[in-house]
VMD Tcl script that draws the C-alpha trace (Angstrom):
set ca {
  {0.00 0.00 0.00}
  {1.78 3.37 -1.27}
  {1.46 6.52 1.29}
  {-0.38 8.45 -1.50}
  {-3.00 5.54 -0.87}
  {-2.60 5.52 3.19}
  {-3.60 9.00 3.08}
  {-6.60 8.88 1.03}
  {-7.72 6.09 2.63}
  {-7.11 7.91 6.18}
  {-8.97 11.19 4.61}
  {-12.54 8.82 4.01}
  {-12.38 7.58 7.26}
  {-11.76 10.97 9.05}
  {-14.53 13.20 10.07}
  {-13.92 17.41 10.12}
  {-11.72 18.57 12.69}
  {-12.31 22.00 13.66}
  {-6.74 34.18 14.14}
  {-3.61 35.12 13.89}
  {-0.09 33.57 13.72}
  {-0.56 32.10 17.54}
  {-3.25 29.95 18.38}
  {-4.94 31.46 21.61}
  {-5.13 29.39 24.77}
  {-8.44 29.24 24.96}
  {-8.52 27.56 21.41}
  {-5.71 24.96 22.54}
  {-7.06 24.25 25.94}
  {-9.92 22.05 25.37}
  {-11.44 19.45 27.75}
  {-9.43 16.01 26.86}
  {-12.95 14.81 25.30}
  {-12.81 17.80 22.71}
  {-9.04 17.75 21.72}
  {-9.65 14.33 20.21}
  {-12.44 15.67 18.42}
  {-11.79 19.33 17.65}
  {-8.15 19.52 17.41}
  {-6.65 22.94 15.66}
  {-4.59 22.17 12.73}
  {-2.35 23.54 10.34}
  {0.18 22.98 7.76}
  {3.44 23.63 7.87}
  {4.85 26.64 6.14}
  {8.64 25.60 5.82}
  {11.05 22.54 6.54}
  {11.94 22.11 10.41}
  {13.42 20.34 12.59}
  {11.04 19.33 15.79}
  {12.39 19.09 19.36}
  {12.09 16.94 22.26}
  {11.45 20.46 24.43}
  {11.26 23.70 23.47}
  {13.85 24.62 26.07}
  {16.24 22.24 25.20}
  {18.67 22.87 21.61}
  {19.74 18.92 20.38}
  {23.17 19.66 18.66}
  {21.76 17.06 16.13}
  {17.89 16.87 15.92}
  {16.31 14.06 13.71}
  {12.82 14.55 13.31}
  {11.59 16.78 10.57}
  {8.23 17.97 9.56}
  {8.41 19.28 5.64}
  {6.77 22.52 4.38}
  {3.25 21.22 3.12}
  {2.48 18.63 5.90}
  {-0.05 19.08 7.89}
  {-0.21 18.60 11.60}
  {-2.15 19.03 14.80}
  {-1.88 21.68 17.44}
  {-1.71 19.42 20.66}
  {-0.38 22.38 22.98}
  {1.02 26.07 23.27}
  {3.76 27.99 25.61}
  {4.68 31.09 24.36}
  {5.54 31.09 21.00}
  {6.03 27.27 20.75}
  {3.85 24.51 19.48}
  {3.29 21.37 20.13}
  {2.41 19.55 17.18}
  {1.58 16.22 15.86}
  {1.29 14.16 12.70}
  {0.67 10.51 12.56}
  {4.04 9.29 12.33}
  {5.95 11.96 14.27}
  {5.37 14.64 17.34}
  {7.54 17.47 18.82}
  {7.84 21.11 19.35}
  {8.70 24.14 16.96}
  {8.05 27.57 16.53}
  {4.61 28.73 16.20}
  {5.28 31.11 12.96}
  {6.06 28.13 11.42}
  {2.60 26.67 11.30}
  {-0.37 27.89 9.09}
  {-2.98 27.65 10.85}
  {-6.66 26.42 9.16}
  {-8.34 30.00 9.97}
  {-5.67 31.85 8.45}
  {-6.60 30.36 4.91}
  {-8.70 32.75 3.13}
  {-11.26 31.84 0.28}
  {-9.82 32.64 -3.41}
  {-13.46 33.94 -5.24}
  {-11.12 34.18 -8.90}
  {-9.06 31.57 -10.08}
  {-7.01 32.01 -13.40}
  {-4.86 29.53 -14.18}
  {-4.21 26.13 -14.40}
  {-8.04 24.69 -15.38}
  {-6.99 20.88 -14.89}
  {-4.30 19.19 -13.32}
  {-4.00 15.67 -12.69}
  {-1.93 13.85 -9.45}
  {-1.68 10.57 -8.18}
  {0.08 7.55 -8.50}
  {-0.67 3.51 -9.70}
  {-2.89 3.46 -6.73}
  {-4.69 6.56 -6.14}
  {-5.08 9.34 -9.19}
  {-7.11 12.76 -9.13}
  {-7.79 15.37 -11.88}
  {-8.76 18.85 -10.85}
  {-10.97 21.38 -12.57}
  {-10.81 24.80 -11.22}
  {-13.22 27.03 -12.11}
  {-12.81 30.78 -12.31}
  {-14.70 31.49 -9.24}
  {-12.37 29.09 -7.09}
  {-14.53 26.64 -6.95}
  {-13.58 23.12 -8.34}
  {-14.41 19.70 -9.00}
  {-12.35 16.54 -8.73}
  {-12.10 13.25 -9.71}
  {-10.83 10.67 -7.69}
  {-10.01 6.95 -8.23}
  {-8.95 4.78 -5.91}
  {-7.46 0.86 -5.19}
  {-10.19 -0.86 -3.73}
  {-9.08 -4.73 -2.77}
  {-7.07 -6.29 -5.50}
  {-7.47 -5.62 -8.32}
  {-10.50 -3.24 -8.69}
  {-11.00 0.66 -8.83}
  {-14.11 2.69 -7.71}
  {-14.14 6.49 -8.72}
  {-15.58 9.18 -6.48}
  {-16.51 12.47 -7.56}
  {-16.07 15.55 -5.23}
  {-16.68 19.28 -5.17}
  {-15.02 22.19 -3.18}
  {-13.84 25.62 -2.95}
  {-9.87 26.69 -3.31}
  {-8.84 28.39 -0.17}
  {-4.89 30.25 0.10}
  {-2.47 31.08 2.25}
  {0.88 32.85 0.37}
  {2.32 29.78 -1.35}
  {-0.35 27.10 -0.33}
  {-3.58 26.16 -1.72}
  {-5.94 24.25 -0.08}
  {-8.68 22.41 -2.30}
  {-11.31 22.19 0.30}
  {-13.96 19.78 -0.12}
  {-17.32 20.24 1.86}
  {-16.90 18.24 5.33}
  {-13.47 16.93 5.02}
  {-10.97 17.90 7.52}
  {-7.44 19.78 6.04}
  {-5.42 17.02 5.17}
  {-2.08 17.18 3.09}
  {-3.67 15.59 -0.18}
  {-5.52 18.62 -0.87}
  {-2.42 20.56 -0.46}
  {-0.90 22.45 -3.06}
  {2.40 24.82 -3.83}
  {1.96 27.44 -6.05}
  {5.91 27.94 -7.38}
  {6.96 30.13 -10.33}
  {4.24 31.34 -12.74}
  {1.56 30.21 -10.63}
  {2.85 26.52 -11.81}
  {0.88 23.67 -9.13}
  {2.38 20.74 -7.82}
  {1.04 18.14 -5.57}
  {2.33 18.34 -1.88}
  {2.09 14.75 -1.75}
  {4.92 14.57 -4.67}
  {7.79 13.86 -1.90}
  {10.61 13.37 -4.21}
  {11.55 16.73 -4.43}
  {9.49 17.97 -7.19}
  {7.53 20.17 -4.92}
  {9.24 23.55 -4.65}
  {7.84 27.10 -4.50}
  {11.89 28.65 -4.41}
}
mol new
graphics top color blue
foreach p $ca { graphics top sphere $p radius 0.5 }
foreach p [lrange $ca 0 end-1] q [lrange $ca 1 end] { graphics top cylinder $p $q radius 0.2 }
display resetview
């Protein structure tokens, strides 16, 4: 099973997750019962390294979270974050996190009309509309050997660099993510080989 595929998969099964640069406490601070419903999330403006504490400098950190992924907002102190994604946690500076709110709704759209991402497993092609609204097209592995194709509608939300295709009910998760690079060009955050790049 590919980690395009994981993803999607996880995105189904999900259901929606619930202004400024730092989350306030009283956002954060939920009861235990809603942080594991209504966890604040947010995608990750740039490449960095995550930390154990946020008092505490590792001479040689190892976990990374990469510009595009999106995490949740476990905790806050100060101007630090706690964060977490599914296969990693830690701490890092709040300005590097986009939150949800923070992504406005784009009401014109120019360019591209249609793009298409995916691998063998998994495979969507966009329409965006002038209005930024769009329509996708989604097919999908399902068992062996067969494919079942789902069709979706949303609205394009931004933030700078990063586009959020936002379909109705679905929580922000990083296969709707996209970086707009030079000329407006898309690519696919979930293209982790290094052909994602908005330098």
């Amino acid at each position: 099973m590919t980690l395009v595929r994981i993803f999607f998969c996880a995105l189904i099964l999900q259901s929606g997750l619930s202004s400024s640069t730092h989350a306030s406490q009283n956002e954060i601070n939920h009861t235990e019962t809603d942080r594991k419903h209504k966890l604040i999330d947010g995608v990750v403006q740039r490449t960095v390294f995550l930390l154990e504490n946020p008092r505490d400098r590792p001479v040689e950190p190892t976990n990374s979270v990469e510009m595009g992924e999106v995490v949740s907002i476990q905790k806050q102190e100060g101007d630090w974050m706690y964060v977490a994604s599914p296969e990693k946690a830690g701490w890092l500076k709040s300005d590097n996190v986009i939150l949800r709110s923070r992504f406005s709704l784009t009401k014109t759209w120019a360019a591209p009309q249609h793009i298409t991402v995916g691998d063998g497993d998994y495979e969507a092609t966009y329409t965006f509309m002038k209005d930024g609204s769009f329509s996708v097209k989604e097919t999908t592995l399902k068992g062996d050997s067969s494919y079942r194709l789902i069709k979706r509608k949303g609205k394009l939300f931004q933030f700078n660099n990063f586009l959020w295709a936002k379909v109705e009910d679905e929580p922000l998760g990083v296969i709707r993510i996209f970086l707009i690079g030079i000329n407006g060009k898309l690519c696919w955050k979930m293209y982790m080989d290094g052909r994602c790049s908005i330098q």
